[in-house]
C-alpha positions in Angstrom: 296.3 146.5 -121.1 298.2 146.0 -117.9 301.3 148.3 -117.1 304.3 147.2 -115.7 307.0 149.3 -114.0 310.3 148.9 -115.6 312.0 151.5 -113.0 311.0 153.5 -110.1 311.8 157.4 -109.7 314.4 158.6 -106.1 314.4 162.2 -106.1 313.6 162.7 -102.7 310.5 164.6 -103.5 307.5 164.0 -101.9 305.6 167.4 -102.3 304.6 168.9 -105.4 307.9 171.6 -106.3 307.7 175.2 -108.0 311.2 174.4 -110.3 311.0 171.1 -111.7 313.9 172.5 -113.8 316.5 171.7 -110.8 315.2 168.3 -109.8 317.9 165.8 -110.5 316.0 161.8 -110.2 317.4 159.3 -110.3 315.9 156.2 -112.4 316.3 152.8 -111.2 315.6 150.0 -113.1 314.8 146.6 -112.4 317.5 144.5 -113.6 316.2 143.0 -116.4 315.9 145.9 -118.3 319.4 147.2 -118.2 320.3 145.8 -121.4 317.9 148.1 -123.0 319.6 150.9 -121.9 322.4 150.1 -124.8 323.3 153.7 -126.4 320.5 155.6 -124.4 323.7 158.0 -123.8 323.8 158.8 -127.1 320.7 161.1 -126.7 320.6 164.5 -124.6 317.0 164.3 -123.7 314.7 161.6 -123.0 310.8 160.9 -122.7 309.4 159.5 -119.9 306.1 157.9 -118.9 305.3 157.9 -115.9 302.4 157.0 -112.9 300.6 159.7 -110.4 301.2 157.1 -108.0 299.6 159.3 -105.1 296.2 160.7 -106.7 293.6 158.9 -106.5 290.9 161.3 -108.2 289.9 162.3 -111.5 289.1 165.6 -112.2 287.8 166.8 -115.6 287.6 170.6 -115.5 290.8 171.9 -113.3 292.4 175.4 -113.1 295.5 174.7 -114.5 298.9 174.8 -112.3 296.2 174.1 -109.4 296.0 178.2 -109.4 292.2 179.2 -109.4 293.4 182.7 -111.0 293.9 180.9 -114.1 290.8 179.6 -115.8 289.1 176.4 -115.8 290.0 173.8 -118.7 289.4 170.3 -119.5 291.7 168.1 -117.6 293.1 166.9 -121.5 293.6 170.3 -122.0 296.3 170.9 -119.1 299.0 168.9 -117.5 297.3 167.9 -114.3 298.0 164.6 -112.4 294.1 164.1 -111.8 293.6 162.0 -115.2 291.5 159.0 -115.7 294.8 157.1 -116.3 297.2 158.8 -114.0 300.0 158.8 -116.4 302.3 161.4 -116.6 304.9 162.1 -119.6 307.6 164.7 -119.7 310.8 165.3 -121.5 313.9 165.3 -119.4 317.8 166.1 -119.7 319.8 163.0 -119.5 322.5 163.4 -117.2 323.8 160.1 -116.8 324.1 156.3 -117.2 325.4 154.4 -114.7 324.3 150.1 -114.3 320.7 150.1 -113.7 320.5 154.0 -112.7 319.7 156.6 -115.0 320.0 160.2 -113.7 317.8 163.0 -115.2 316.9 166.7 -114.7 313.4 168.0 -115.0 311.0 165.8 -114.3 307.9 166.4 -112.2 307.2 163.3 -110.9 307.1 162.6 -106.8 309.5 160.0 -105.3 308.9 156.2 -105.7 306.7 157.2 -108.7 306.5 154.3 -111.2 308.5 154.3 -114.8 306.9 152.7 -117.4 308.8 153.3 -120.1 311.4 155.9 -121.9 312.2 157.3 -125.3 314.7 159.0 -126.8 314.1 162.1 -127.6 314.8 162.8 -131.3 314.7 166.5 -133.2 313.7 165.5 -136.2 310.3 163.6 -135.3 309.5 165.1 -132.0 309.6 168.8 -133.3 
């Protein structure tokens, strides 16, 4: 399977943060995917998958948060970057719509990061 970006993350951030919380990105999509965007506003949060664009690594035992007071765990048992795919997922606040740009609050991913896809996110399935 071969992943294509449908977007590409401008946040600014080019270091690792403590408060992902407060990190507004922006989301911008190539073109051709705008009209899937139809009714995304509908939704309050969103899923999105993302790349680790700048590890290169795999890791398989890491202390998670990257603090070595906290005990060692499979890498598929934490939320480290240094995966065998390098894909990253997290659910986000949507803030806004606007053409090809989709602003969102939360998400942990570094600037120019590639999007590969988003979902809504829905109460009743994603409990």
């Amino acid at each position: 399977m071969k992943l294509k970006p449908i977007a590409v993350v401008r946040n600014g951030v080019k270091e690792t943060v403590e408060d992902w919380d407060s990190v507004r990105s922006k989301l911008v999509f190539d073109r051709r995917y705008v009209e899937g965007l139809y009714k995304l506003g509908h939704f309050d949060h969103v899923w999105v998958i993302f790349g680790f664009h700048r590890r290169r690594e795999t890791i398989m035992k890491v202390h998670p948060r990257h603090d070595p007071r906290n005990p060692l765990v499979g890498v598929f048992a934490s939320r480290s970057p240094t995966r065998p795919n390098k894909l990253g997922l997290t659910l986000v606040e949507l803030v806004s719509i606007r053409g090809n740009i989709v602003t969102v609050r939360g998400l942990d991913a570094l600037d120019g990061a590639p999007i590969y896809d988003i979902k809504p996110y829905e109460e009743e399935i994603d409990y």
